[in-house]
Backbone as CSV, one residue per row, in Angstrom:
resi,resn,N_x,N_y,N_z,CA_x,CA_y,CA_z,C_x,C_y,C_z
1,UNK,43.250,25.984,-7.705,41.994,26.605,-7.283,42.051,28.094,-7.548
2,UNK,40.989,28.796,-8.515,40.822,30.046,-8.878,40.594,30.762,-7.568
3,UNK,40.601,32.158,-7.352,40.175,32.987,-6.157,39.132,34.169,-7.002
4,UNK,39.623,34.537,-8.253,38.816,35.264,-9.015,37.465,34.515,-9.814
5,UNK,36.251,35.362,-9.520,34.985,35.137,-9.596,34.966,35.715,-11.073
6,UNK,34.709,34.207,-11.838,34.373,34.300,-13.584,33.253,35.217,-13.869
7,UNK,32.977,36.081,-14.990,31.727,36.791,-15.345,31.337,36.058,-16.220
8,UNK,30.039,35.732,-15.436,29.344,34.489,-16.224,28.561,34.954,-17.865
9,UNK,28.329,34.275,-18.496,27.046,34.344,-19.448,25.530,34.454,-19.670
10,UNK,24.949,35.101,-19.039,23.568,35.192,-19.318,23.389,35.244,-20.728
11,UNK,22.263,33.903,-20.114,21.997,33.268,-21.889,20.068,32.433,-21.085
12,UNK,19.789,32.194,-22.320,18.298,31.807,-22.204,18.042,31.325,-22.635
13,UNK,16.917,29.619,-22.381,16.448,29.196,-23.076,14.802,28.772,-23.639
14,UNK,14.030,28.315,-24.403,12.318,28.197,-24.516,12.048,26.967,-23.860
15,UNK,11.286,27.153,-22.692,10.561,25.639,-22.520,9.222,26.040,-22.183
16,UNK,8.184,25.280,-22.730,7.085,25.294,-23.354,6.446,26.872,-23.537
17,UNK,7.217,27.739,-24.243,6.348,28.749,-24.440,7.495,29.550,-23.552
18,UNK,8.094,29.660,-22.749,8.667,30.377,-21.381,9.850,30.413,-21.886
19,UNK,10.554,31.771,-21.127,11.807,31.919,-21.411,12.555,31.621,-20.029
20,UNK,13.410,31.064,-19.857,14.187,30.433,-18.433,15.662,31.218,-18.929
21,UNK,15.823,31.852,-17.978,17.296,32.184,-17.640,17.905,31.694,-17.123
22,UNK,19.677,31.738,-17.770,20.572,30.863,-16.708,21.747,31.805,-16.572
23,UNK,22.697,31.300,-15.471,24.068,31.930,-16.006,25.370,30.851,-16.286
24,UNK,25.994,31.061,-16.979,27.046,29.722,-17.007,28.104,30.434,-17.184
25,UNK,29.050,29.917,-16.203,30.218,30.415,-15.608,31.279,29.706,-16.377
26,UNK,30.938,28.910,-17.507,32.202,28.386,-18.702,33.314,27.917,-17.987
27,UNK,33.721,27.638,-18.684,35.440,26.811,-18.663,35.404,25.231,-19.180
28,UNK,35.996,24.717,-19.262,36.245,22.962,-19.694,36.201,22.090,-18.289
29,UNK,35.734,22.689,-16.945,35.275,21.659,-16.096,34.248,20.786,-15.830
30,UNK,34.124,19.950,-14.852,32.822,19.518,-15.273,31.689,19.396,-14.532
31,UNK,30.560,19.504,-14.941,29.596,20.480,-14.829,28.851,20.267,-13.867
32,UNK,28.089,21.679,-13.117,27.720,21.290,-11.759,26.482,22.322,-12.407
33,UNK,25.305,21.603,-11.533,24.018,22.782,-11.998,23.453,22.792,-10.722
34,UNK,23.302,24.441,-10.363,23.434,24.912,-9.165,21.416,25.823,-9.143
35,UNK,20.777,24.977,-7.853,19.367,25.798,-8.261,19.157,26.376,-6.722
36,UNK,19.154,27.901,-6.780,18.543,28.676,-5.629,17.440,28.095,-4.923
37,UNK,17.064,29.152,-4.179,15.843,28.756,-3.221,14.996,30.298,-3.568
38,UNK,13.604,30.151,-2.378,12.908,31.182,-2.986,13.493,32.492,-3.124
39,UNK,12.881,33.479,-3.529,13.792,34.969,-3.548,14.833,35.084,-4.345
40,UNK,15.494,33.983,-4.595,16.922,34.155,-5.233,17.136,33.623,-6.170
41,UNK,18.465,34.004,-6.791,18.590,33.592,-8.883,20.020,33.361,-8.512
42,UNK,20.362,32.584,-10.280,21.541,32.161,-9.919,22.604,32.598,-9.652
43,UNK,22.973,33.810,-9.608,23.910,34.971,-9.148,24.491,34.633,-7.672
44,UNK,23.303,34.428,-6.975,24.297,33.489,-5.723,24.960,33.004,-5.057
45,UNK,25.734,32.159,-6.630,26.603,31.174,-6.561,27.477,31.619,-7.569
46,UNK,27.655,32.909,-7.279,29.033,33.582,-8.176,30.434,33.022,-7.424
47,UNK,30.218,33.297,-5.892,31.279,33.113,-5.089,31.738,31.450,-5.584
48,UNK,30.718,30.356,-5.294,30.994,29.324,-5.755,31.349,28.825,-6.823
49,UNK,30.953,29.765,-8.015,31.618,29.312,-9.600,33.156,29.455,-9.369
50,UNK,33.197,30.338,-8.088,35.051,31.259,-8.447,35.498,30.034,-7.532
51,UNK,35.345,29.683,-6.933,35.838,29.191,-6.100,36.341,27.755,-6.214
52,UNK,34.977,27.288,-7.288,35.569,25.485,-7.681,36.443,25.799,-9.650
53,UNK,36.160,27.107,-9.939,37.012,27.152,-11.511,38.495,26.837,-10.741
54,UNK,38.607,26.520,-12.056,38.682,25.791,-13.578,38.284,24.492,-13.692
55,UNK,38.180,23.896,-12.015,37.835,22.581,-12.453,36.606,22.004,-12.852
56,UNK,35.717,23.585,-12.186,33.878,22.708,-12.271,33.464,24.037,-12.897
57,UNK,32.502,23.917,-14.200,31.778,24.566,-15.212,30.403,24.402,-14.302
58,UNK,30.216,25.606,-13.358,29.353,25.781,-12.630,28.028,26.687,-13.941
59,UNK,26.654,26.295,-13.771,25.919,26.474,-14.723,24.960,26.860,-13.368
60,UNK,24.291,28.052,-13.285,22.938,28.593,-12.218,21.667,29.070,-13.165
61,UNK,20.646,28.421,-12.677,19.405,28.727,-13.715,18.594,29.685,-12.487
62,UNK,18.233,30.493,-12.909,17.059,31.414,-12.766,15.549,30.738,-12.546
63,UNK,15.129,30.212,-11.842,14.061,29.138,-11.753,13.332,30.145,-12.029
64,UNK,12.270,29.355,-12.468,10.571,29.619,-12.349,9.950,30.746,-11.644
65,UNK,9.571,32.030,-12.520,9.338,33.181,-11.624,10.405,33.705,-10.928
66,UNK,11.487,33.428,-11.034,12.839,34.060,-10.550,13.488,34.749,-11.002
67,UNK,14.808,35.785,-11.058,15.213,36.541,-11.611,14.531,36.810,-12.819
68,UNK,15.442,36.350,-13.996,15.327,36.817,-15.059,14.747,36.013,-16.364
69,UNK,13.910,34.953,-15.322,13.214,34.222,-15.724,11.579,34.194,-16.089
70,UNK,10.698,33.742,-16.943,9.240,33.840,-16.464,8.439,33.071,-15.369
71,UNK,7.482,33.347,-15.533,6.531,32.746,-14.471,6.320,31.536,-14.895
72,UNK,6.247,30.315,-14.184,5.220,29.307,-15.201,4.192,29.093,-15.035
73,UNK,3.477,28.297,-15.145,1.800,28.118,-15.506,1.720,27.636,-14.109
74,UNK,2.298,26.906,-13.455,1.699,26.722,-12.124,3.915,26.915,-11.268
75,UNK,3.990,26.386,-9.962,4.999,26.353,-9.138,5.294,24.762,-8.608
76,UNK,4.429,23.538,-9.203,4.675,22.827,-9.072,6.091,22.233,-8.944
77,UNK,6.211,20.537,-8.060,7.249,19.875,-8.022,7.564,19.727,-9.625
78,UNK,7.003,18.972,-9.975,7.063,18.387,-11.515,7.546,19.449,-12.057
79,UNK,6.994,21.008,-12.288,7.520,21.670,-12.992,8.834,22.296,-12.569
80,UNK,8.773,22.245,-11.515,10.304,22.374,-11.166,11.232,21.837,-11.630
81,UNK,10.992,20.645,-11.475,12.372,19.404,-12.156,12.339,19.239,-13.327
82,UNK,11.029,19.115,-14.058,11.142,19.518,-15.709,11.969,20.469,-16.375
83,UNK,12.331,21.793,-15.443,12.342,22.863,-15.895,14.622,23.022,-15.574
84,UNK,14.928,22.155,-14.886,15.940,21.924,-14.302,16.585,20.278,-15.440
85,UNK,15.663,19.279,-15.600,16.143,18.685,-16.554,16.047,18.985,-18.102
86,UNK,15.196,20.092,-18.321,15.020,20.644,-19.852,16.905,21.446,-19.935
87,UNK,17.062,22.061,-18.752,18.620,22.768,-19.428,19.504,21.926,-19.528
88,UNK,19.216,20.907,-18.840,20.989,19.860,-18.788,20.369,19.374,-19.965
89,UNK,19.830,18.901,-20.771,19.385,18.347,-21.872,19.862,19.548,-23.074
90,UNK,19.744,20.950,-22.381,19.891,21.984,-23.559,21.442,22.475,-23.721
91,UNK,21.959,22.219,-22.866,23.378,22.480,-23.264,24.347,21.311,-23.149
92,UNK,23.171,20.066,-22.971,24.215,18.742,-23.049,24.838,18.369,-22.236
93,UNK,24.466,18.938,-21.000,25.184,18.714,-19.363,25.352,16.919,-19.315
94,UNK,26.764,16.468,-19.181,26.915,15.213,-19.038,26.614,14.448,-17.383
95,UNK,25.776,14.474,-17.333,25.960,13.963,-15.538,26.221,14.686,-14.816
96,UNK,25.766,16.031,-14.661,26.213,16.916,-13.856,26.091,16.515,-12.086
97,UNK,26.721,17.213,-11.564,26.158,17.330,-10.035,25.430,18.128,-9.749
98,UNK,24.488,17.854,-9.087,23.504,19.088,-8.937,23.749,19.464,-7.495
99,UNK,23.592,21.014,-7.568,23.532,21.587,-5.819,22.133,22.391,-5.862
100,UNK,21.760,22.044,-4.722,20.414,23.055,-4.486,20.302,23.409,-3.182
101,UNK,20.159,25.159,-2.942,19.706,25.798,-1.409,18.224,25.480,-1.344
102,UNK,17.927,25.156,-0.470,16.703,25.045,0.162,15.323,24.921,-0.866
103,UNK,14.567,25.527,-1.390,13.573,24.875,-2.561,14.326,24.527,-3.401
104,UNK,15.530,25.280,-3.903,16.308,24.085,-4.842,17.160,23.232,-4.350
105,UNK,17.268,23.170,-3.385,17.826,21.129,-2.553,16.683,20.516,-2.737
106,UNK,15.483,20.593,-2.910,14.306,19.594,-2.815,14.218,19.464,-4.315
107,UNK,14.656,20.342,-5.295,14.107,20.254,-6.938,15.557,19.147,-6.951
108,UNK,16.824,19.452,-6.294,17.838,18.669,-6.879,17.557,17.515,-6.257
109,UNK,17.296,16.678,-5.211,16.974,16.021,-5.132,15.710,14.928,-5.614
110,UNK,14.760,15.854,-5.636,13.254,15.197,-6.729,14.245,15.028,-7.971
111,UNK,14.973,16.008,-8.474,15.527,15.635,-10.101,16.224,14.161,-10.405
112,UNK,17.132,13.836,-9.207,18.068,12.546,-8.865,17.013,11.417,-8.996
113,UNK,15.932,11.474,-7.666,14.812,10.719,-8.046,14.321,10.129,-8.827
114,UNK,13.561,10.913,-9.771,12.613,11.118,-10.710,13.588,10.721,-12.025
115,UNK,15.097,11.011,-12.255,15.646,11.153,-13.272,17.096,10.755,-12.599
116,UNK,17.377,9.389,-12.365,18.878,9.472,-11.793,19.856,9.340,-12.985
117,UNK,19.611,9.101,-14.150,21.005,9.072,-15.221,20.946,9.966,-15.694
118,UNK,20.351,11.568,-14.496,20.889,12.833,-15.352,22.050,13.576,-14.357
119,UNK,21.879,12.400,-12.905,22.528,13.250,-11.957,23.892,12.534,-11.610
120,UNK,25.037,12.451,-11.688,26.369,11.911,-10.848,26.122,12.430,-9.170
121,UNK,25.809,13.197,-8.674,25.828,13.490,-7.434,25.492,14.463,-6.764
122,UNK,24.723,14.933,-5.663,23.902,15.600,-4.824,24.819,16.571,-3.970
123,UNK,24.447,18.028,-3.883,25.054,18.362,-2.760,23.310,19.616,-2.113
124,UNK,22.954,19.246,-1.062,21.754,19.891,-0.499,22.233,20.417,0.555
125,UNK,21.423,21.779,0.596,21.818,22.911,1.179,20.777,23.098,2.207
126,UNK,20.775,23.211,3.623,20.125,23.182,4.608,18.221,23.675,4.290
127,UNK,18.043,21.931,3.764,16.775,21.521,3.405,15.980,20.269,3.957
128,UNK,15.010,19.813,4.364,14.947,18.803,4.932,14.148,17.940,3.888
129,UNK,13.602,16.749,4.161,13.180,15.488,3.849,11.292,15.873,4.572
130,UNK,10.881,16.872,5.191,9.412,16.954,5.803,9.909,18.346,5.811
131,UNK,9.135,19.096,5.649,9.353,20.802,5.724,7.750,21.325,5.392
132,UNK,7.839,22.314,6.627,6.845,23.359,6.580,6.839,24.544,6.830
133,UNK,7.163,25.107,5.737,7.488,26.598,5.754,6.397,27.708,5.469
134,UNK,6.386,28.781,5.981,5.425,29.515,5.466,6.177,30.740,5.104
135,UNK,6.136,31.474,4.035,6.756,32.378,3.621,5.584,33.591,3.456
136,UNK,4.579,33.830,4.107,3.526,34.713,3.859,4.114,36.136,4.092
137,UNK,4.572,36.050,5.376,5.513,37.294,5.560,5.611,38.387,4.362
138,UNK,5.876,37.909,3.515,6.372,38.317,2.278,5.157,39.157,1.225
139,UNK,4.425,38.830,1.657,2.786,39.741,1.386,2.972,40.800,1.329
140,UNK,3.609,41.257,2.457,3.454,42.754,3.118,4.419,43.469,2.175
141,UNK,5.723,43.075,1.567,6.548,44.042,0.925,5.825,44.536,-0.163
142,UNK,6.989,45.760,-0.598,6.271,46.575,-1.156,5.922,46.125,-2.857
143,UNK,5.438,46.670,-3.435,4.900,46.080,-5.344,5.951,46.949,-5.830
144,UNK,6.052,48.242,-5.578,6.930,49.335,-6.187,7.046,50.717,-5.538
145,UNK,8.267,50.939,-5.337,8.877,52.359,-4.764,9.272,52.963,-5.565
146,UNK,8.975,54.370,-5.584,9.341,55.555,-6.524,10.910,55.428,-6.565
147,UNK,11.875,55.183,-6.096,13.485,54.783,-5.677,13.890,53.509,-5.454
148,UNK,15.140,53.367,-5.639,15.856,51.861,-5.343,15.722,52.214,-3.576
149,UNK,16.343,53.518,-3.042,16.335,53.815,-1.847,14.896,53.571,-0.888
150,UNK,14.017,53.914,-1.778,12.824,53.888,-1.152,12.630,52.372,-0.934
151,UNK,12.187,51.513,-1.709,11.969,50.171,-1.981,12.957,49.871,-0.586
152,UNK,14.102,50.004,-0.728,15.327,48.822,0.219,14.881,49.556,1.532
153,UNK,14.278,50.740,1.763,13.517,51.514,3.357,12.446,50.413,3.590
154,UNK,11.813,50.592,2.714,10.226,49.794,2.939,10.517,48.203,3.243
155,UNK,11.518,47.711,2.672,12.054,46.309,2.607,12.367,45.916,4.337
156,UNK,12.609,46.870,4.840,13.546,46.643,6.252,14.564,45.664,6.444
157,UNK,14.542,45.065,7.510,15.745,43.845,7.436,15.960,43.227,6.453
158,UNK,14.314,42.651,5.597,14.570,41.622,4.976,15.479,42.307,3.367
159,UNK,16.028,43.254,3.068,16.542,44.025,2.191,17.565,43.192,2.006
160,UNK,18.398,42.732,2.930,19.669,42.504,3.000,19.742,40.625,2.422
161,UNK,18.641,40.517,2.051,18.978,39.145,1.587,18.011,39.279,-0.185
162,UNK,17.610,40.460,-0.143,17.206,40.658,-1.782,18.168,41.563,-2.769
163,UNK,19.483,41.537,-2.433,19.549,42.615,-3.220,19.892,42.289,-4.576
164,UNK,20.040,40.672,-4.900,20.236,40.621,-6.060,18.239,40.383,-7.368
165,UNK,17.307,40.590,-6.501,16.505,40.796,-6.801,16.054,42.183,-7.214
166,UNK,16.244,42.999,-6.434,16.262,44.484,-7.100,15.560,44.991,-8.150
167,UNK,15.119,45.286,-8.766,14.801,45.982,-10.669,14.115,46.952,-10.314
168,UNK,14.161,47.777,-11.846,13.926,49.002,-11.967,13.206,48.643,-13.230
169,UNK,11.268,49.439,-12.729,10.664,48.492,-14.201,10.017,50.444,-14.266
170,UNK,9.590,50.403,-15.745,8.628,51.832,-15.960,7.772,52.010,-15.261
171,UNK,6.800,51.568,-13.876,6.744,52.153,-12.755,7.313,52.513,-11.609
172,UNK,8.347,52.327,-11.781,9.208,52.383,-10.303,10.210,50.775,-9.758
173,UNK,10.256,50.849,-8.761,11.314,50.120,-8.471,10.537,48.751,-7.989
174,UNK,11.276,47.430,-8.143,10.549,46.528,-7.283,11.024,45.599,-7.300
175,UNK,10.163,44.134,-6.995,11.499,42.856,-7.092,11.107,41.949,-8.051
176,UNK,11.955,41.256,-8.401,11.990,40.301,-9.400,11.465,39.202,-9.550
177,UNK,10.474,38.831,-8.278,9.364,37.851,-8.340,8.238,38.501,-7.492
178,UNK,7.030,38.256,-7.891,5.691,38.500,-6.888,5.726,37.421,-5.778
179,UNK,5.624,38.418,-4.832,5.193,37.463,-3.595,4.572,36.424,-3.806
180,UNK,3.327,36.362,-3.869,2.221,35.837,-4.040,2.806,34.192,-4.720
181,UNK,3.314,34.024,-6.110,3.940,33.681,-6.171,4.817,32.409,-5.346
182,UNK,5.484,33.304,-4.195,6.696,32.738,-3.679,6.016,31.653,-2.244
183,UNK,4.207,32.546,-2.173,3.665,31.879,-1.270,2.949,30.180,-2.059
184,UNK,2.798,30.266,-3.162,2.254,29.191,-3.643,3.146,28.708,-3.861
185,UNK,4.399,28.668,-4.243,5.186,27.665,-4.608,6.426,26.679,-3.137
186,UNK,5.928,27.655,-2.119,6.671,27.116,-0.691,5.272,26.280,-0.397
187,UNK,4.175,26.648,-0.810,2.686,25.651,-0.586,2.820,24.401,-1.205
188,UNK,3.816,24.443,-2.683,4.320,23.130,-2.892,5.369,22.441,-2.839
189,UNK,6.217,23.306,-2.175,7.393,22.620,-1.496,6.980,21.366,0.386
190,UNK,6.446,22.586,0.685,5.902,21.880,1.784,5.514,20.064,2.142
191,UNK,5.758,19.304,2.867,4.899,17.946,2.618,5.903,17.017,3.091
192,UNK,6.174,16.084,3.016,6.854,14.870,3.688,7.451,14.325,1.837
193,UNK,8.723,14.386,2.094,9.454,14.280,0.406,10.207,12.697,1.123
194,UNK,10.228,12.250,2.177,11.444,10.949,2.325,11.578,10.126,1.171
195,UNK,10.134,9.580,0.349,10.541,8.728,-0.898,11.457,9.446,-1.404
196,UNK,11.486,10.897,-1.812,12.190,11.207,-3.065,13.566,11.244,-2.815
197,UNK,13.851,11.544,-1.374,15.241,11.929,-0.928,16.212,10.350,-0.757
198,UNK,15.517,9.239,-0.372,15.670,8.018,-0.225,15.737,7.288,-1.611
199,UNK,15.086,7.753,-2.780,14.903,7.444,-3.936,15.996,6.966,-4.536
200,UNK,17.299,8.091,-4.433,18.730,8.062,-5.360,19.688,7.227,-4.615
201,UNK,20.850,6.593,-5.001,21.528,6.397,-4.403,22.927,6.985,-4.697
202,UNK,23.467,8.140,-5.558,24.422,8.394,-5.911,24.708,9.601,-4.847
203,UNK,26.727,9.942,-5.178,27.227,10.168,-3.740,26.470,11.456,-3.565
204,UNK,26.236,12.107,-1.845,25.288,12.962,-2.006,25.724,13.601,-0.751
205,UNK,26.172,14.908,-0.556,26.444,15.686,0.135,24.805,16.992,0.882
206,UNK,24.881,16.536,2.091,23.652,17.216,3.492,24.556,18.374,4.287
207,UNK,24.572,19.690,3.613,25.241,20.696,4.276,23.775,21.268,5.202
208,UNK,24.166,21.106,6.685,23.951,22.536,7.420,23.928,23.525,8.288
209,UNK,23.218,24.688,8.458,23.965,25.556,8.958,22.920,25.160,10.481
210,UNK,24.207,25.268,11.637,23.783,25.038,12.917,23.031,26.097,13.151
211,UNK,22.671,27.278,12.725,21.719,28.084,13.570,20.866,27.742,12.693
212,UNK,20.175,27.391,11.857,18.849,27.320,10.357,18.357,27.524,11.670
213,UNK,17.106,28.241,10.985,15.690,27.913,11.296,14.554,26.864,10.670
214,UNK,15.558,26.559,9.514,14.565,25.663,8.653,14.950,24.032,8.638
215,UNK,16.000,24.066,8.863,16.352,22.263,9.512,16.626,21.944,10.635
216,UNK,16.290,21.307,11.027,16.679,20.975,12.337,18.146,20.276,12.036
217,UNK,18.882,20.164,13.475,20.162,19.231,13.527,19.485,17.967,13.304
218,UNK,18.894,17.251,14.233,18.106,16.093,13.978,17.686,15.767,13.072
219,UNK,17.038,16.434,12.772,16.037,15.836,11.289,17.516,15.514,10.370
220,UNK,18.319,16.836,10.143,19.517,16.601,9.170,20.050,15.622,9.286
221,UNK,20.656,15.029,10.171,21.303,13.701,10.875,20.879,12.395,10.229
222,UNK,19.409,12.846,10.741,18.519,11.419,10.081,18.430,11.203,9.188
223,UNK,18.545,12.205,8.292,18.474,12.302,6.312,19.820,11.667,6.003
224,UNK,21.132,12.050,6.539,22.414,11.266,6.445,22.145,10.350,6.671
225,UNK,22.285,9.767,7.504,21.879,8.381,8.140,21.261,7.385,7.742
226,UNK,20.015,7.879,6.896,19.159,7.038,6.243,19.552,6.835,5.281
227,UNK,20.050,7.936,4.426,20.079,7.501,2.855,21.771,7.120,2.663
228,UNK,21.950,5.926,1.987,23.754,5.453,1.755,24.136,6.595,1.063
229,UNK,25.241,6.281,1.218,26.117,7.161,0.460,26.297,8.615,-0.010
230,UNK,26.024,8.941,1.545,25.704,10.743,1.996,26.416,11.113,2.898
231,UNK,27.213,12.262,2.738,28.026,12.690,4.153,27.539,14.059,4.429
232,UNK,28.035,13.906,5.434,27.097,15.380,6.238,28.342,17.007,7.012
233,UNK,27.791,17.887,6.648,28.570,18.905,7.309,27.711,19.721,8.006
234,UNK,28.299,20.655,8.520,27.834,21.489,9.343,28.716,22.706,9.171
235,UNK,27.982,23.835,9.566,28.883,25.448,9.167,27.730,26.395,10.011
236,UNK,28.417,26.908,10.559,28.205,27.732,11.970,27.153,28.888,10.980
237,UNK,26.174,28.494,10.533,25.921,29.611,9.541,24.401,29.698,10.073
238,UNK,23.080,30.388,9.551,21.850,30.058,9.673,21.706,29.337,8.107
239,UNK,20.743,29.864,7.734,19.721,28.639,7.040,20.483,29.212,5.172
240,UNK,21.027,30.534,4.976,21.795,30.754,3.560,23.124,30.273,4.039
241,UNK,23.306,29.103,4.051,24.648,28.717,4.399,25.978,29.326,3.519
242,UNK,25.334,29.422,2.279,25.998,29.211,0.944,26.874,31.142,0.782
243,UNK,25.776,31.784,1.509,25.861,33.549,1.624,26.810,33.841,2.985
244,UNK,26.346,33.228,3.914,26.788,33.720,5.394,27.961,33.285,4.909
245,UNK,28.766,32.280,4.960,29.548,31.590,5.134,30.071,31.286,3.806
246,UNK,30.570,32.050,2.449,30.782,31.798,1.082,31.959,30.866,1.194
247,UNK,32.979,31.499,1.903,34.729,30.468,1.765,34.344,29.635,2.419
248,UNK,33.799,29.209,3.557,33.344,27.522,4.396,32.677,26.952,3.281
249,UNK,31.325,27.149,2.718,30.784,26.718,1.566,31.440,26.332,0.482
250,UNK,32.463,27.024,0.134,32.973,26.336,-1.170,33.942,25.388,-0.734
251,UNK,34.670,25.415,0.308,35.431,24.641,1.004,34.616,22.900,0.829
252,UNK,33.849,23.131,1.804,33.206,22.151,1.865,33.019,21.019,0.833
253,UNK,32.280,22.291,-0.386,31.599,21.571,-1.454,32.944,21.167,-2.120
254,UNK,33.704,21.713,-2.256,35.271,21.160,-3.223,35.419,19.968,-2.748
255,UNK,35.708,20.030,-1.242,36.122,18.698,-0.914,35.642,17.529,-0.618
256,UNK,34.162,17.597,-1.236,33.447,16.654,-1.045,33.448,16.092,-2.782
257,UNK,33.773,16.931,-3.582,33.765,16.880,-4.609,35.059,15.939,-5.267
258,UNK,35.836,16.801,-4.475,37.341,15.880,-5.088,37.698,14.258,-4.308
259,UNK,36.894,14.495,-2.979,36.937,13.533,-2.187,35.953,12.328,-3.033
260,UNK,35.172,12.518,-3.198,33.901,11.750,-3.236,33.541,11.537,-5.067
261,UNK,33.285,12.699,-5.509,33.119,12.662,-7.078,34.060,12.590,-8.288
262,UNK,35.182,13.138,-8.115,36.333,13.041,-8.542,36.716,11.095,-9.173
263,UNK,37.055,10.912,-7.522,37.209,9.747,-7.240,36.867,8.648,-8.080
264,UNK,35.178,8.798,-7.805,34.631,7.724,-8.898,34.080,8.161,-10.509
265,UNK,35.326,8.818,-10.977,34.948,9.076,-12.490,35.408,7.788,-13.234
């Protein structure tokens, strides 16, 4: 097990017209495709590329309107998972495992669904099976600050969970997706998903963090419970399990990995 965090590859690819960013953290392991949640790009899961190398060729895409990615034509489910099975198709991902935080636990899971002989196995990041989130909040930040300093003032608390969003464009400073944006596409996350999550049956790991605000213990329980061949953790974390808690997180995910996926190669 590596302790040093690989410098990944930013590299890009065309799907319909759009340029999608990814990062791929290389090596000859095998391959895990890792999709954020709102606000965030695949940078994320730097700690986690370091943490499962050499054995797992951790690959993070830049979703839709995210980092260093474009916008797409709408924030849809469909285009979500299109946009998540167009890269494993583009670099030939053999069965990867997919991990997804929170809007991307619902794309990795719809992907399993919708497309199970692209997925070997699930790991979801304190997301539920019925979710109603409202991310409006997010209205209020700022478009652009004359400073990085200024921007992360105006940001207040919520600063501390954007900073890999950040940029510096020829008006000034700002972030790397429009709100607006982040409110329509939690408008289609939202809804009662149980078919899709019930859909797959391959092995499938339900991480979450006992303080979330966004899953309940219960509800989580019941998502184990229901669907075969799912085990469940818990990590004293809130709802970025994957951030609060980086060494529990990779912990986890390894050993569910070597336990569980390994196993049945």
């Amino acid at each position: 097990m590596s302790t040093s965090q690989p410098e990944p590859l930013r590299a890009a690819m065309t799907v319909e017209g759009r340029r999608l960013s990814y990062l791929d953290f290389g090596g000859q392991g095998r391959p895990l495709l890792a999709l954020h949640g709102h606000f965030n790009e695949g940078r994320t899961f730097s700690h986690l590329a370091g943490a499962l190398s050499p054995d797992w060729r951790v690959v993070a895409l830049d979703q839709r309107g995210h980092g260093f990615s474009d916008r797409g034509p709408d924030f849809s489910r469909e285009g979500y998972v299109r946009d998540a099975a167009a890269l494993i198709a583009h670099l030939g991902l053999e069965r990867p495992v997919v991990l997804g935080h929170s809007m991307g636990g619902v794309n990795a899971y719809q992907l399993a669904a919708r497309h199970p002989e692209l997925v070997s196995a699930l790991v979801v990041e304190d997301i539920g099976a019925e979710i109603e989130d409202d991310l409006s909040f997010c209205l209020a930040w700022p478009h652009r600050a004359p400073t990085r300093a200024a921007l992360v003032e105006q940001l207040g608390d919520s600063a501390r969970y954007l900073t890999d969003a950040v940029r510096e464009y020829p008006d000034g400073w700002g972030l790397a997706f429009r709100p607006e944006d982040m409110v329509t596409s939690v408008g289609q996350v939202n809804g009662d998903h149980w078919d899709d999550w019930l859909a797959s049956d391959c092995p499938a790991l339900l991480v979450h963090g006992t303080r979330s605000d966004t899953l309940t213990e219960a509800h989580a329980k019941e998502m184990a419970a229901r669907r075969p061949n799912t085990r469940f953790a818990q990590l004293a974390t809130g709802h970025t399990v994957h951030e609060t808690d980086p060494a529990g997180f990779a912990a986890t995910v390894r050993t569910f990995l070597e336990g569980t996926v390994t196993e049945g190669r």
